[in-house]
Backbone as a ProteinNet text record, in pm:
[ID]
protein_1_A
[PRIMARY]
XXXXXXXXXXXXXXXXXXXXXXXXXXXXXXXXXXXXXXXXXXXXXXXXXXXXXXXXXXXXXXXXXXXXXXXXXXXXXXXXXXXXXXXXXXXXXXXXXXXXXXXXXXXXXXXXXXXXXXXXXXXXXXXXXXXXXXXXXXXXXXXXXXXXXXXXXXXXXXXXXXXXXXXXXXXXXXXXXXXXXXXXXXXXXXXXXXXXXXXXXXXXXXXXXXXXXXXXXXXXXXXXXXXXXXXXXXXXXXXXXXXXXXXXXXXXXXXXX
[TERTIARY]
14606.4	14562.3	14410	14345.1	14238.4	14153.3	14062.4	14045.9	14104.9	14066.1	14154.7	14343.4	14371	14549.1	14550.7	14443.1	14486.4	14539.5	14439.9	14393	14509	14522.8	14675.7	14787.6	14829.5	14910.2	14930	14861.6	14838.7	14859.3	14796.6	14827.9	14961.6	15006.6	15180.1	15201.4	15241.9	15322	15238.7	15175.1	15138.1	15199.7	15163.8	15314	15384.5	15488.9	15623.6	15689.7	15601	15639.6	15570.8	15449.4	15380.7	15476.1	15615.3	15681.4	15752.8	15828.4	15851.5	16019	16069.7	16172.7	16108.2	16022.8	15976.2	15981.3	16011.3	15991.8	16137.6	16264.7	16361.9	16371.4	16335	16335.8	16223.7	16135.1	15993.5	15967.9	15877.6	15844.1	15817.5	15739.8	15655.2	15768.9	15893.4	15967.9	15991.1	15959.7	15954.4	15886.3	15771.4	15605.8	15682.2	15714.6	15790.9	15894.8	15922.4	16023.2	16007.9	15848.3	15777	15700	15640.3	15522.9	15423.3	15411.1	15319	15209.3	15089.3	14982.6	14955.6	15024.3	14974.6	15117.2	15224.7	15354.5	15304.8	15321	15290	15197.2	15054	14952.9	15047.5	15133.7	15153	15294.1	15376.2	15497.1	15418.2	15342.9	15289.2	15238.3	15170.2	15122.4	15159.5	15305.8	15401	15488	15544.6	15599.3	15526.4	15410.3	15314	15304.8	15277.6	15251.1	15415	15489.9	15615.3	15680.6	15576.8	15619	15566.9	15661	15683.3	15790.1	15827.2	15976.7	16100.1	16208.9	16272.2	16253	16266.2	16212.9	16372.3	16451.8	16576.9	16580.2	16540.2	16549	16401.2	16299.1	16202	16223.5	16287.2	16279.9	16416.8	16536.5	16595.2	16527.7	16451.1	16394.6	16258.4	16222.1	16106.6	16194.2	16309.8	16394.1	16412.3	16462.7	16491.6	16401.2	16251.5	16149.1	16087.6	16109	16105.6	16250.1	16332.4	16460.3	16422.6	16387.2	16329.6	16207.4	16182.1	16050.4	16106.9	16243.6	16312.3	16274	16217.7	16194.6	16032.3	16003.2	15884.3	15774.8	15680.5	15571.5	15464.5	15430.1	15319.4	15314.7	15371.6	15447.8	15462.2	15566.2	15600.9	15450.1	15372.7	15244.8	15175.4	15159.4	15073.6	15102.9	15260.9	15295.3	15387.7	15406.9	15498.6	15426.6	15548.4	15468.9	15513.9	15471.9	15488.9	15656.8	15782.3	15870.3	15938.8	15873.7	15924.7	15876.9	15755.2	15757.4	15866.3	15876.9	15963.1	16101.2	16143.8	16230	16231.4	16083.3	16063.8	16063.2	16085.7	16080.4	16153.3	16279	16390.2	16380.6	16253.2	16227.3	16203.5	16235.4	16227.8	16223.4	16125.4	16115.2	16041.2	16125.6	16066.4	16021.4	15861.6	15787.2	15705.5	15747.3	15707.1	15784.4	15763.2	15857.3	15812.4	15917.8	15894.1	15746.3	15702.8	15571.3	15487.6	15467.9	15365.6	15420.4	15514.6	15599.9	15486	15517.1	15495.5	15323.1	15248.3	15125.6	15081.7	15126.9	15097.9	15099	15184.7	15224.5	15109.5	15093.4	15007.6	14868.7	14826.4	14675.4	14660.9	14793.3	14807.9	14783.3	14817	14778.8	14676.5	14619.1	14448.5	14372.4	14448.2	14390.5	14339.8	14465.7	14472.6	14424.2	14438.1	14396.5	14269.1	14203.8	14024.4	13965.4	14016.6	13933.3	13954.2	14043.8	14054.5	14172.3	14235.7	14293.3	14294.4	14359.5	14345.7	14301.1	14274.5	14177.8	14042.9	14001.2	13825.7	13825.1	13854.5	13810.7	13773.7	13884.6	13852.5	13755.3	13740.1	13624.5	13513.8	13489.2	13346.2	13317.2	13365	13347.3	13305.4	13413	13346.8	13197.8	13224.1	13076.5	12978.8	12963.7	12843.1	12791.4	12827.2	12828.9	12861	12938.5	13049.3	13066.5	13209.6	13232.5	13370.1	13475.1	13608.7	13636.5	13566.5	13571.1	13459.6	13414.6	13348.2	13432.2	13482.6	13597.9	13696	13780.9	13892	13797.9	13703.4	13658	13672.1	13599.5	13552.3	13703.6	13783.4	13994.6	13977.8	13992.8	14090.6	13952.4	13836.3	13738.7	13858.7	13853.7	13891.5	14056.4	14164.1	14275.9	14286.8	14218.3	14245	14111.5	14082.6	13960.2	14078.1	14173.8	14268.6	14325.7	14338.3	14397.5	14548.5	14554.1	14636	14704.8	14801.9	14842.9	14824.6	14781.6	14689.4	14801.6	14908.6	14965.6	14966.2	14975.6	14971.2	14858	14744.8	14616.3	14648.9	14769.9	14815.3	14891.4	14928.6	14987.3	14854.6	14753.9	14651.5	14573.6	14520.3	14455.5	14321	14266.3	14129.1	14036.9	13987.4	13891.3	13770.8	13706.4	13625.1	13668.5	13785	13824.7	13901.8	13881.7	13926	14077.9	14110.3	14261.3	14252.9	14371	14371.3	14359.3	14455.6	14455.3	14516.7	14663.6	14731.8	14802.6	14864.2	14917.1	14827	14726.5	14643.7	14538.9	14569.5	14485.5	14603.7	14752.3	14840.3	14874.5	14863.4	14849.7	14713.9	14612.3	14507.9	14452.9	14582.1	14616.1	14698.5	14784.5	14917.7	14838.9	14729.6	14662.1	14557.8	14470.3	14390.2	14374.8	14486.7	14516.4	14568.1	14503	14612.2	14604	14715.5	14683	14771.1	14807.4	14937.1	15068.6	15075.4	15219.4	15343.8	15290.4	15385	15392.6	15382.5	15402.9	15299.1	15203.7	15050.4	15035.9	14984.5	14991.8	14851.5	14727.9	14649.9	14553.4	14577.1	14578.9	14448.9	14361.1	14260.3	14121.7	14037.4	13955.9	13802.8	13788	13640	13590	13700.4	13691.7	13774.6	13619.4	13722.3	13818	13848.2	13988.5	13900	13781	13705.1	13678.4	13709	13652.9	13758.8	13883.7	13972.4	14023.4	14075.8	14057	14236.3	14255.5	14421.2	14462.5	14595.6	14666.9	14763.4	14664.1	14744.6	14811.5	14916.4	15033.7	15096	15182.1	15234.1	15279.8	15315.6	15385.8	15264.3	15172.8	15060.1	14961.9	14907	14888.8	14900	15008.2	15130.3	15092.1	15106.2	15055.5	14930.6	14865	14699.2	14709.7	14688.1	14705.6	14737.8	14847.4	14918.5	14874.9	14759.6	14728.3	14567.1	14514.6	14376.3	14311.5	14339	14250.5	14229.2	14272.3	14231.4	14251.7	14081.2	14146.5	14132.5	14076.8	14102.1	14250.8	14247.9	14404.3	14478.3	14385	14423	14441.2	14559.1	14552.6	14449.2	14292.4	14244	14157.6	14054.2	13998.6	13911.2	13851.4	13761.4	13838.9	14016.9	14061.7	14060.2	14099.3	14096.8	13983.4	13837.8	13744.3	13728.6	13783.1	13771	13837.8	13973.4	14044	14046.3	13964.9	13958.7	13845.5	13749.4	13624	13684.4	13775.5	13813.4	13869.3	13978.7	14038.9	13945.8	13851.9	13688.5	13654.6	13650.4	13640	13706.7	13873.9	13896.6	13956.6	13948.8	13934.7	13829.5	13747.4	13599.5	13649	13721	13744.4	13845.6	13937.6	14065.5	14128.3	14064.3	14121.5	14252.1	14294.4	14414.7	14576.9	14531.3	14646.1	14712.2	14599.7	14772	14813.6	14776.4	14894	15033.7	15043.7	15143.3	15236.5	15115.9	15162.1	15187.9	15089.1	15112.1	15217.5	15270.1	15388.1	15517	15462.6	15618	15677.5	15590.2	15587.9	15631.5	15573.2	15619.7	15775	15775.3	15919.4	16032.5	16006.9	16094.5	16097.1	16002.8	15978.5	15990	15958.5	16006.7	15815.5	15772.5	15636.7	15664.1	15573.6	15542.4	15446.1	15409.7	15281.2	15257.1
-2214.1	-2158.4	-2168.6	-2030.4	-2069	-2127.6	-2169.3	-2259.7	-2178.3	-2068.7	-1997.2	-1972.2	-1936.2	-1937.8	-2130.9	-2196	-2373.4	-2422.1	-2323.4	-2338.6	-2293.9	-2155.4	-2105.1	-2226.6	-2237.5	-2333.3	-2363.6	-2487.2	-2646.8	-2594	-2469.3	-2472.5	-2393.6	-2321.9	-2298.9	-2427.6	-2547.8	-2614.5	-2725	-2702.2	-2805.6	-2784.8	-2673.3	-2557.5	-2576.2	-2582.8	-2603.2	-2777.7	-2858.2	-3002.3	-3092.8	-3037.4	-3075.6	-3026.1	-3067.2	-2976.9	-3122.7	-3088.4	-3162.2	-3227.8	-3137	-3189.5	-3263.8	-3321.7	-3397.1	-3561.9	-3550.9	-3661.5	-3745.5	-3688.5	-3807.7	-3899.2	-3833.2	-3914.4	-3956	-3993.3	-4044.7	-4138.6	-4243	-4402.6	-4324.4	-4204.5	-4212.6	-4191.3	-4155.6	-4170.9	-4308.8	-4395.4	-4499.1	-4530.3	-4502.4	-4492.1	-4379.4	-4255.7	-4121.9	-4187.8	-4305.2	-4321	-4368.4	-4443.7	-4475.5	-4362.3	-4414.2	-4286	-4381.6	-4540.8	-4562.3	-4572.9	-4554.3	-4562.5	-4685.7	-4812.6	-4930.7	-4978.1	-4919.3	-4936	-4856.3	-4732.4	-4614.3	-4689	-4758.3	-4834.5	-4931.1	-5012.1	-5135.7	-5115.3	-5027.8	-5029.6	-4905.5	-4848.5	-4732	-4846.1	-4956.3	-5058.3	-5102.5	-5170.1	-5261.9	-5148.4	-5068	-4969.6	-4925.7	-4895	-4859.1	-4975.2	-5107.2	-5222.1	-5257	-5227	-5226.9	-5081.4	-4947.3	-4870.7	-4831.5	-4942.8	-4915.5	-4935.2	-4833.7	-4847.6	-4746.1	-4774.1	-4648.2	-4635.3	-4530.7	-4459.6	-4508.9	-4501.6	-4528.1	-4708.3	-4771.2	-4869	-4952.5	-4878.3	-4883.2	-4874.3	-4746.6	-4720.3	-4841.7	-4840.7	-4970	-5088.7	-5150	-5248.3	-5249.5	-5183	-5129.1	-5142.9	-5076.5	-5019.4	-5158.2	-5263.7	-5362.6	-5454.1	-5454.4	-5527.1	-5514.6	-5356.4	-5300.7	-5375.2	-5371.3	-5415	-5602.8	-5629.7	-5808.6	-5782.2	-5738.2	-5696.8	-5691.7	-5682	-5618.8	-5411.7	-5375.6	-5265.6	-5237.6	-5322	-5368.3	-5441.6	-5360	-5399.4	-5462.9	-5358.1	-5434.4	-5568.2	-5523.2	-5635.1	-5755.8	-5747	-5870.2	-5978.2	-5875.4	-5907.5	-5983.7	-5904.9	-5975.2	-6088.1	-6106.6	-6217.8	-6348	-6313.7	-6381.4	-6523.1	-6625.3	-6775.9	-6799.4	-6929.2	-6986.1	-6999.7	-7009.6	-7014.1	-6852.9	-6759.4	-6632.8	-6593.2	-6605.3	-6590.2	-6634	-6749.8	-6867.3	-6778.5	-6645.3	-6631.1	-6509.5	-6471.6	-6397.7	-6428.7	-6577.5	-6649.5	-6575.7	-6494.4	-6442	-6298.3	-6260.3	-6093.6	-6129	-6017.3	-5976.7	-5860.8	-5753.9	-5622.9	-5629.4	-5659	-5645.9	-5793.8	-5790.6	-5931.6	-5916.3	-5896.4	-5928.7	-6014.8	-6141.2	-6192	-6260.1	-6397	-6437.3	-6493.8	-6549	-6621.7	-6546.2	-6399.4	-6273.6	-6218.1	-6205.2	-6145	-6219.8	-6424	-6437.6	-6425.9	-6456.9	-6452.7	-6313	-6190.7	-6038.4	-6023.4	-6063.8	-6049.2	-6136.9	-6273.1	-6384.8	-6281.3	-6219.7	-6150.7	-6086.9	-5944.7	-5871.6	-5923.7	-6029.6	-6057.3	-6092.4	-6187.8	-6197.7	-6103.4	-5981.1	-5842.2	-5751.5	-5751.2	-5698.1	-5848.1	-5939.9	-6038	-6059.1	-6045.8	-6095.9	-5997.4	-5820.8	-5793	-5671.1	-5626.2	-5490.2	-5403.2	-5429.2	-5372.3	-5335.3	-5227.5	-5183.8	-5051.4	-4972.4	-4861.6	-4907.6	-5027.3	-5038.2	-5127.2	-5199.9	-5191.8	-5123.3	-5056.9	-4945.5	-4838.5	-4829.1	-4735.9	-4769	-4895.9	-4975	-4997.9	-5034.9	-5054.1	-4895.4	-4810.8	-4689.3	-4655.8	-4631.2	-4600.6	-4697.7	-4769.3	-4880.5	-4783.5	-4700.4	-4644.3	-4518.9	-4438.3	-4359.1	-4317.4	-4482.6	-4448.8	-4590.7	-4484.8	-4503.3	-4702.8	-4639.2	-4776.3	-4888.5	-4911.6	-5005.6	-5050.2	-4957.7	-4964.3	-5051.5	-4985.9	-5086.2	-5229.6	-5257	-5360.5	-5497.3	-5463.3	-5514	-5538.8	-5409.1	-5442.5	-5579.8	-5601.1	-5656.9	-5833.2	-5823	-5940.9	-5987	-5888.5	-5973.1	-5996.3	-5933	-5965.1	-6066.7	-6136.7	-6239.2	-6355.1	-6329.4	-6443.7	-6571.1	-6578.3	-6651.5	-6737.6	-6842.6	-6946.6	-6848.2	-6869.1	-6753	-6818.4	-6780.6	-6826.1	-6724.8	-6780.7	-6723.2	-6614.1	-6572.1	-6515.9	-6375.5	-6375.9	-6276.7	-6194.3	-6190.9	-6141.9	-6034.2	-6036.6	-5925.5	-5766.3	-5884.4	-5720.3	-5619	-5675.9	-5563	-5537.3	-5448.6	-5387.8	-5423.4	-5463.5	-5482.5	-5347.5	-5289.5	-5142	-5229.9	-5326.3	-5357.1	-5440.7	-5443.5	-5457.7	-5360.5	-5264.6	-5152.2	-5085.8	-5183.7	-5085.7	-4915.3	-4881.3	-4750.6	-4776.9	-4855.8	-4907.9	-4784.9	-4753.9	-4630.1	-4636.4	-4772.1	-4787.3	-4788.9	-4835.9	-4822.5	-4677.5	-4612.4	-4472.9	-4412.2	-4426.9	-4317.4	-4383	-4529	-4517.6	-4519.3	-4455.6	-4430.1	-4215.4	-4175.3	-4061.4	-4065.6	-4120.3	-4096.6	-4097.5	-4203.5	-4204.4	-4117.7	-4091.8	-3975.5	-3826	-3794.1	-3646.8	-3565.4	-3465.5	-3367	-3233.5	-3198.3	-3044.1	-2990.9	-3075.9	-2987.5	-2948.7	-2989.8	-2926.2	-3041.8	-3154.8	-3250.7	-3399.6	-3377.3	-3486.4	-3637.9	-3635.8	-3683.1	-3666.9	-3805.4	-3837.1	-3788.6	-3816.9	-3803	-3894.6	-4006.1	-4045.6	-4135.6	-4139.5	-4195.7	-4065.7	-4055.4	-4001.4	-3961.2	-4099.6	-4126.5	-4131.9	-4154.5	-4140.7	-3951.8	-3858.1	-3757.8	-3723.2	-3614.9	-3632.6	-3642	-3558.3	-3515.3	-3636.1	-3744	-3912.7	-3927.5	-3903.5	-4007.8	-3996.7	-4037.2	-4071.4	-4072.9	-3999.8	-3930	-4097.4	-4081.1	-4240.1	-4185.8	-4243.4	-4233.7	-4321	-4253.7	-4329.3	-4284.5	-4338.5	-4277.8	-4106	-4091.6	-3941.3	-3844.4	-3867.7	-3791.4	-3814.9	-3899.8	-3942.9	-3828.4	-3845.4	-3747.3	-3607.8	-3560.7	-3417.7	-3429.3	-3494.7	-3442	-3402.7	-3476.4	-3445.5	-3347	-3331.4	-3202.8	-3061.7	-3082.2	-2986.3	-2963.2	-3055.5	-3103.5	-3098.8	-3195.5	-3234.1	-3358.2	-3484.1	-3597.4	-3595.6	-3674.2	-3667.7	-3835.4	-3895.6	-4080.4	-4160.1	-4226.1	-4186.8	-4304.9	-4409	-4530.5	-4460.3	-4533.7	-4496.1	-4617.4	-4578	-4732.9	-4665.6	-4728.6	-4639.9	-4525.2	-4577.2	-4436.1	-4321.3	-4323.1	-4230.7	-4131.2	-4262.9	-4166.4	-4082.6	-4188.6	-4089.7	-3964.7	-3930.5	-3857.5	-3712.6	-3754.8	-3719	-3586.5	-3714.6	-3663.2	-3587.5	-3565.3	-3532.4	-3334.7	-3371.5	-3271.2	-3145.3	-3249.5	-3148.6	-3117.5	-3181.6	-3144.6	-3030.7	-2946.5	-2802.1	-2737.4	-2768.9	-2662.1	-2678.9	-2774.9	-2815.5	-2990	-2904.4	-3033.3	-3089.9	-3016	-3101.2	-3157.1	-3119.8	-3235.2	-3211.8	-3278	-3296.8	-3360.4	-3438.8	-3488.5	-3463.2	-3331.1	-3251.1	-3182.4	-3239.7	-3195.4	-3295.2	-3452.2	-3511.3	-3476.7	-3425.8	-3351.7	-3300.6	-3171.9	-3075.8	-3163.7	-3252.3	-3346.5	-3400.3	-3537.2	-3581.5	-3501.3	-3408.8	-3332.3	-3288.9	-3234	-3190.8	-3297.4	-3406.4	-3524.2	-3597.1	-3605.2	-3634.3	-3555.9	-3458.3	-3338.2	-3293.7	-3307.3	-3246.7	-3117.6	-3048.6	-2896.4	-2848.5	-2894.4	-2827.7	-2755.7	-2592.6	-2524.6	-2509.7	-2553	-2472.9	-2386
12737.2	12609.3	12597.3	12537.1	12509.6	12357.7	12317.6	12194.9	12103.3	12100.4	11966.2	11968.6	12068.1	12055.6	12047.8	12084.6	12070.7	11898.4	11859.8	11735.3	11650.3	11673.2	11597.9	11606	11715.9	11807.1	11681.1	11672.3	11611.3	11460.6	11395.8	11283.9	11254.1	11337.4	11322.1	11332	11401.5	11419.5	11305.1	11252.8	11149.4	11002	10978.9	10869.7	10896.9	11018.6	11016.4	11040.5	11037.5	11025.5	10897.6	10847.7	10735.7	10556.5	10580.7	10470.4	10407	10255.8	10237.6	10283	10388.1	10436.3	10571.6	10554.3	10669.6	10658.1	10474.2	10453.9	10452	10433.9	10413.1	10558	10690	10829.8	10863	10765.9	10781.8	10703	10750.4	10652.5	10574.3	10546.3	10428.3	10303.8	10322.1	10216.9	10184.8	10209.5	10126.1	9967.3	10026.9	9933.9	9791.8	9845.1	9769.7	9690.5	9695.5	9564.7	9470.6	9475.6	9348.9	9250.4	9175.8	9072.8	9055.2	9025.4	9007.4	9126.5	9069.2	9199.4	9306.9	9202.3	9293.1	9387.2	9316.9	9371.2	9518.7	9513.8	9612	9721.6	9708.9	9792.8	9817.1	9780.2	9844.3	9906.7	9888.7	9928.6	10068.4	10094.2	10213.6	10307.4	10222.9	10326.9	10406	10338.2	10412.2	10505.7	10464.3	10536.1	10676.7	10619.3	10783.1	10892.1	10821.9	10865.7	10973.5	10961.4	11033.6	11073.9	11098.2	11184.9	11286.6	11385.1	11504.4	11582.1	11676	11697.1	11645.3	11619.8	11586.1	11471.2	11392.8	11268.9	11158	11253.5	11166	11087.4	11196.8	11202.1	11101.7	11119.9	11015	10863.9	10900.8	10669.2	10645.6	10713.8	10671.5	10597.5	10735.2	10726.6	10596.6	10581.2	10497.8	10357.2	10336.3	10238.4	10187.3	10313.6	10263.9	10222.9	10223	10181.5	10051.4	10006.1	9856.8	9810.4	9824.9	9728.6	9713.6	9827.9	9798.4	9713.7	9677.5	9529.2	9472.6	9406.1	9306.3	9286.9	9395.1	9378.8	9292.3	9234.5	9233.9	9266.4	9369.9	9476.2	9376.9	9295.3	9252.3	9170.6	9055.5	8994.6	8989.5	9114.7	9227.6	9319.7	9345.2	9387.4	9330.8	9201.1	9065.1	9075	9027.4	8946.8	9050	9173.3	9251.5	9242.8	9264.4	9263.5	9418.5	9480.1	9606.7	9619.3	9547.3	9541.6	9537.7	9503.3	9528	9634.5	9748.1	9881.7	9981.2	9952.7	10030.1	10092.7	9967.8	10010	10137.3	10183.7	10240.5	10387	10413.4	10505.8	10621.8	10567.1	10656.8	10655.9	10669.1	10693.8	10841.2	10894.5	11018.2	11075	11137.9	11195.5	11314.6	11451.6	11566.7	11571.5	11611.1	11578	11504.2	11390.3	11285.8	11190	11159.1	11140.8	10965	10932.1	10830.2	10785.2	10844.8	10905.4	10846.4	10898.4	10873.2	10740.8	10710.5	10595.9	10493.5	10476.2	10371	10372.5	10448.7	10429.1	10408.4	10471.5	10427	10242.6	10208.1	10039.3	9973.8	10080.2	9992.9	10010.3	10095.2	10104	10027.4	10027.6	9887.4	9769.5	9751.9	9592.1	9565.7	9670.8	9710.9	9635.2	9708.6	9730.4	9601.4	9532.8	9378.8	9309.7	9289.7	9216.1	9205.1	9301.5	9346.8	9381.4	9444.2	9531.6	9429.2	9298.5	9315.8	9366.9	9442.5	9536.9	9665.3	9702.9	9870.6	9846.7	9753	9709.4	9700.3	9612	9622.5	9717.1	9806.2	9947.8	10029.6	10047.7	10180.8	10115.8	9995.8	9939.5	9952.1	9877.5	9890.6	10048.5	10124	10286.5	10313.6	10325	10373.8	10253.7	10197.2	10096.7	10135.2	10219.9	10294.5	10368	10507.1	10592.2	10582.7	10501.4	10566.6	10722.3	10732.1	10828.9	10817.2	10858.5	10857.8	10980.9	11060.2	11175.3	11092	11017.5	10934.4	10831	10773	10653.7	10706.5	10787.7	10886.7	10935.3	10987.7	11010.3	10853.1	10773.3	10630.7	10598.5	10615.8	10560	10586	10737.2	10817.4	10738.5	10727.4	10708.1	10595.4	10512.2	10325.8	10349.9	10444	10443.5	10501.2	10606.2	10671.2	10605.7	10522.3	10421.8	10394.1	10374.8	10316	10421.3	10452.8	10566.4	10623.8	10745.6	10805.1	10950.5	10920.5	11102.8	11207.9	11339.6	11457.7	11490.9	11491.2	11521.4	11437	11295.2	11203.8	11242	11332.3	11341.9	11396.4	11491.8	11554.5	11485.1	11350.7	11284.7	11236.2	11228.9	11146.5	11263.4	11266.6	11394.7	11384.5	11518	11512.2	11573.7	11537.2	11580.5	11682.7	11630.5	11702.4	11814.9	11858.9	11999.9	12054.8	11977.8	12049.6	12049	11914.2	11907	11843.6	11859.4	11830.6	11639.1	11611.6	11478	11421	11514.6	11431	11317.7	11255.4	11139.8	11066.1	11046.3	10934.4	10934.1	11067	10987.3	10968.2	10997.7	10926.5	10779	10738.7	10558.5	10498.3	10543.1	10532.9	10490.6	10607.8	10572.1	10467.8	10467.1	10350.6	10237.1	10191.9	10044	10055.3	10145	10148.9	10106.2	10270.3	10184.9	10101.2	10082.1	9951.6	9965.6	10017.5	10088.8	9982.7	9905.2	9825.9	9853.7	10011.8	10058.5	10035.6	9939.4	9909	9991.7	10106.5	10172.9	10185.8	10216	10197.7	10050.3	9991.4	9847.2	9790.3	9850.1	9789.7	9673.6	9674.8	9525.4	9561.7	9725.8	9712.1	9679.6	9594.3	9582.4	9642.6	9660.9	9678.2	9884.3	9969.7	10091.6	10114.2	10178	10197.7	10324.1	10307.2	10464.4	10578.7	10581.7	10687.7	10745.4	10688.9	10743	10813.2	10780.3	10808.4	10994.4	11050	11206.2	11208.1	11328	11372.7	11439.7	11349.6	11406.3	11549.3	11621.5	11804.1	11807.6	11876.6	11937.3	12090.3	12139.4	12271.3	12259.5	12117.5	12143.8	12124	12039.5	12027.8	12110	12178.5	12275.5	12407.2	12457.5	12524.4	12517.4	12433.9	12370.2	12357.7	12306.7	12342.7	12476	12533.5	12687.3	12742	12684	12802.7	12723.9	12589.7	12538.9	12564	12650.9	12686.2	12584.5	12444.5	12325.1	12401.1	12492.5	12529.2	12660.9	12697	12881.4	12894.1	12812.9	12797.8	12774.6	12909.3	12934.3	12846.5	12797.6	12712.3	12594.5	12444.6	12355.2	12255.9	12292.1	12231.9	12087.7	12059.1	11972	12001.8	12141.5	12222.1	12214.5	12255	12258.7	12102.5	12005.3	11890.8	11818.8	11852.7	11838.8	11938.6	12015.5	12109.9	12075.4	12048.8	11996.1	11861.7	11775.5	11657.8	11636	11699.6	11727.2	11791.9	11863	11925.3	11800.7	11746.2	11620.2	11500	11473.8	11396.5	11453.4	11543.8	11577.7	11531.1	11537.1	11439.2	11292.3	11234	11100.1	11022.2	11018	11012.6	10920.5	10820.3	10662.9	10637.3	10754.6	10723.8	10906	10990.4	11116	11140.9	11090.8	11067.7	11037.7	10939.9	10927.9	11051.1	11193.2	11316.8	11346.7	11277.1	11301.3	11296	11245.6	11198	11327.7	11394.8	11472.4	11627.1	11627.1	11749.1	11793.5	11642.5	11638.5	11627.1	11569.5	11568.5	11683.2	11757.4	11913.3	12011.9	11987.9	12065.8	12093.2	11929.1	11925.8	11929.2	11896.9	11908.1	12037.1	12127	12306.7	12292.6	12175.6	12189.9	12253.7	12320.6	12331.8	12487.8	12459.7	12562.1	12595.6	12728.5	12690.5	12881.6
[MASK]
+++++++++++++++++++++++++++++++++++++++++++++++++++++++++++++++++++++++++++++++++++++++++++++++++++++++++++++++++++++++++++++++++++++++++++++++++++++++++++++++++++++++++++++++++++++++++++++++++++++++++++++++++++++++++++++++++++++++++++++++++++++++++++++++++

């Protein structure tokens, strides 16, 4: 293909997976069953923060971490005491375990209690710079400010060693964009899409490749700037929206090319 049939490509297949029947087999229906704004940020958090692996087996597990809130994230956040963590002791998704469970919730409240939230963070950080890999840096400073076990360091991604840090730019997309087509919430303002950086993974990954958007054969962060730099040609103002067309392609294997 040449850049322009690349270009069509990606935006047919970004229309036909960017819909809102995309969402009942996707984490992001988790986040979709709230309305309030801080519910929506903290239940997308935790949800992203544990997708990896099978998708079925995610929104379960996810499903089941909102119902230990009482279905209320924020709330629960605010107001939880050291005796309502305790019972979080027995979460488990993959390795991610109780350990990380309770200290993730204890940061959160950190988070909204002292800092604002997980909206004027990642705002104020990017508004230093604008620049998305500074933002993720500053996250990860104020989430782990709080005494932490050495092991939990692994669930949040570090950029400046070079992870891809794909869970946190796909709930980074989820609050970002707003194309209107339903799926992607929208509800952060002040960082625009054109910032935000494509969450790589093995399946998109995969498909870059075999679509020659990436020839960096690691999925680290070089790749994603690389990456994303690539799809900035043909949409500067919201590159991201082929996440979409990537993953869909990936997991589905329906790609020709």
């Amino acid at each position: 293909m040449n850049q322009t049939e690349l270009k069509d490509f990606l935006e047919e297949q970004y229309l036909k997976y960017n819909v809102p029947g995309f969402i009942p087999a996707d984490p992001i229906s988790i986040p979709h069953r709230f309305d309030k704004k801080e519910d929506i940020e903290i239940s997308a958090f935790l949800t992203a923060t544990i997708a990896w692996g099978n998708r079925i087996s995610i929104i379960k597990n996810a499903d089941r971490f909102m119902q230990w809130m009482g279905d209320y994230p924020h709330e629960f956040i605010m107001n939880a005491a050291h005796k309502d963590f305790e019972a979080f002791e027995e979460f488990v998704h993959r390795t991610f375990n109780g350990t990380d469970t309770v200290f993730f919730l204890k940061s959160l409240q950190n988070i909204y209690q002292k800092h604002g939230g997980l909206e004027t963070i990642f705002t104020n950080a990017y508004m230093q710079q604008g620049s998305l890999f500074v933002a993720l840096g500053c996250f990860r400073e104020i989430f782990f400010e709080l005494p932490h076990p050495a092991r939990t360091q692994k669930h949040v991604a570090n950029v400046a060693k070079k992870s891809s840090g794909k869970r946190l730019c796909m709930f980074l997309r989820w609050m970002v964009r707003n194309d209107k087509r339903g799926v992607d919430f929208g509800l952060w303002k002040d960082i625009p899409a054109s910032a935000l950086m494509l969450p790589l993974d093995v399946h998109t990954g995969n498909v870059s490749r075999s679509l020659g958007l990436l020839k960096r054969k690691q999925n680290d962060w070089q790749a994603v700037e690389e990456l994303t730099a690539n799809l900035r040609h043909f949409d500067p103002n919201d590159p991201v929206k082929y996440d979409f067309a990537l993953f869909g392609l990936g997991v589905n294997r329906d790609i020709k090319i």
